[in-house]
C-alpha distance (Angstrom), angle and dihedral (degrees) to the residues before:
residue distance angle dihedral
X1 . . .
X2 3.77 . .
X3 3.87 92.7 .
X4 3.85 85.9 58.0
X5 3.78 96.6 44.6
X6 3.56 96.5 52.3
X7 4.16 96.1 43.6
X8 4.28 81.7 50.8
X9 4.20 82.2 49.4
X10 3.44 91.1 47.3
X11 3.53 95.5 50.6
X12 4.10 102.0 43.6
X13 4.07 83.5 45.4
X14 4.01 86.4 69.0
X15 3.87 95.8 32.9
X16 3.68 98.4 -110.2
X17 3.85 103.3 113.6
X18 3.65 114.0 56.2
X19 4.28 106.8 -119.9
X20 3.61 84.9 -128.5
X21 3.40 94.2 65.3
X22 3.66 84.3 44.8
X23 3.89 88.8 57.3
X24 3.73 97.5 52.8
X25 3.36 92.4 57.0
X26 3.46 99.9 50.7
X27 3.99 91.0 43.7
X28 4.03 86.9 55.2
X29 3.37 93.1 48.7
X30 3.65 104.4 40.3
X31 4.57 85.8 53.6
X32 3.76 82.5 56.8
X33 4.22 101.2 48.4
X34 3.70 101.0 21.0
X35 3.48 89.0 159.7
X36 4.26 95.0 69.2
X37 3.38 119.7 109.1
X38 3.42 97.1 -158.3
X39 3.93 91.7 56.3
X40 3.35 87.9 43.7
X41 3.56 97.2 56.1
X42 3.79 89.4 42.8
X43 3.91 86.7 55.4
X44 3.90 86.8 52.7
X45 3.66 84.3 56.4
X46 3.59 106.9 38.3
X47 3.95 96.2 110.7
X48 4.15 86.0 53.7
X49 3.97 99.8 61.7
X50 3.83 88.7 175.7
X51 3.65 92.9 54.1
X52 3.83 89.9 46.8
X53 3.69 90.5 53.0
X54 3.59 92.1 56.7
X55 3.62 96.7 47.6
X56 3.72 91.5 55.9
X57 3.81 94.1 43.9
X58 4.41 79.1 55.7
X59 3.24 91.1 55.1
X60 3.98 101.6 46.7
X61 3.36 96.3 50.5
X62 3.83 87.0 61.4
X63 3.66 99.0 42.4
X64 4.05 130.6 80.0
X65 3.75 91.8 -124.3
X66 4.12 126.8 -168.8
X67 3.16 94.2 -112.8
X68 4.01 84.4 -168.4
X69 4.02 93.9 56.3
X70 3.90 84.3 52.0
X71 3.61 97.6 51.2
X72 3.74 92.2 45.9
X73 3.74 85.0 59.1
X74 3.72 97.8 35.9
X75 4.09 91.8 55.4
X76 3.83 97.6 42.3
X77 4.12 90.8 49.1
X78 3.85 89.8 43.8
X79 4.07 89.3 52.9
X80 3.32 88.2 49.0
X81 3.28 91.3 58.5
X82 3.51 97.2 46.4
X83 3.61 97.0 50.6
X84 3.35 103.1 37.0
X85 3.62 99.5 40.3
X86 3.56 98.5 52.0
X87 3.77 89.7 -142.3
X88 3.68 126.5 -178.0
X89 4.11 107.8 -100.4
X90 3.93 87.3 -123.4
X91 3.21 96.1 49.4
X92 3.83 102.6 47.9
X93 4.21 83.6 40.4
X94 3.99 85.0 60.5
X95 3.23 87.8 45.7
X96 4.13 103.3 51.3
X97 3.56 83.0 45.4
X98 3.70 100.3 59.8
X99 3.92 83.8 37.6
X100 4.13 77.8 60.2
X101 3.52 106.2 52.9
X102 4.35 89.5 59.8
X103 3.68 93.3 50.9
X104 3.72 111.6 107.0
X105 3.64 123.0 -92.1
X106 4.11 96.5 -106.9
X107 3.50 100.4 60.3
X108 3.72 105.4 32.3
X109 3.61 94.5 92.9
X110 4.06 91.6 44.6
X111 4.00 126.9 91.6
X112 2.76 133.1 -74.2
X113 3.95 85.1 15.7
X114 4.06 98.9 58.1
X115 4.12 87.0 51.5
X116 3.97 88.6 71.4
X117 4.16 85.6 61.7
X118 4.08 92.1 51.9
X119 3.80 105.0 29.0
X120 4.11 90.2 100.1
X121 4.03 100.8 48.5
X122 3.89 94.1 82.4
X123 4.42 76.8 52.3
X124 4.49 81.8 66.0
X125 3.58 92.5 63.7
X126 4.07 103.3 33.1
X127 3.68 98.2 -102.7
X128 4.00 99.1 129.7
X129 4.03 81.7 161.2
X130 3.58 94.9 70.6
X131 3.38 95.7 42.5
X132 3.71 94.0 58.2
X133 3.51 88.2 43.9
X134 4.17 89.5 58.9
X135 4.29 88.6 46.8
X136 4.23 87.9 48.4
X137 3.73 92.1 45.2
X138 3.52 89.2 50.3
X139 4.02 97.7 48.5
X140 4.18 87.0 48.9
X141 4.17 85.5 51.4
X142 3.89 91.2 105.7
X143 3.44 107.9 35.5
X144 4.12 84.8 48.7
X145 3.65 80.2 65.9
């Protein structure tokens, strides 16, 4: 649950999840374990997106998070996003990059997590082909495994 709530933060902090999508979510979730505090609290805060952000990046850094279960969530949103959205490959590049820099120290340097800090280069030299080819390769990194 955590792993999924902070690859949703993650995303909204960089605008590319919608909050509402965000907020449905949470609303499932929170009709199926009433009795969280966390979810309730996040509930409390649902309105604030900012503030709910926050509060889940609290909580992650105190947790022992799958780090696999979020990057199974994290990669399938951000394709999404990149399919669906249309979104200029400079753009979304910028974006995965920023999306980078808050990702926690220990798997910033792993695949497909240290793509997100390299996707743009081919973008210095013209080559929008390889950079696409970098974000692709990076949404196929689970089911390559």
């Amino acid at each position: 649950m955590l792993e999924i709530l902070f690859a949703y933060a993650a995303l909204m902090s960089v605008g590319l999840m919608p909050d509402t999508e965000y907020n449905d979510y949470l609303d499932a979730l929170f009709l199926k374990t009433q009795k969280n505090d966390l979810l309730l609290e996040l509930e409390w805060y649902s309105s604030d997106i900012h503030r709910s952000i926050a509060i889940i990046y609290e909580n992650c850094e105190m947790a022992n998070l799958d780090y696999r279960i979020f990057g199974e969530v994290l990669l399938e949103k951000l394709k999404k996003a990149y399919f669906q959205n249309k979104m200029n490959i400079g753009d979304f590049c910028s974006k995965i990059y920023m999306l980078w820099e808050k990702l926690p120290c220990e798997i910033k340097l792993v695949q497909p997590f240290h793509a997100m800090s390299y996707a743009d280069d081919p973008l210095s030299w013209g080559d929008e082909k390889q950079a696409r080819e970098i974000c692709e390769n990076m949404f196929a990194f689970y089911s390559k495994a």
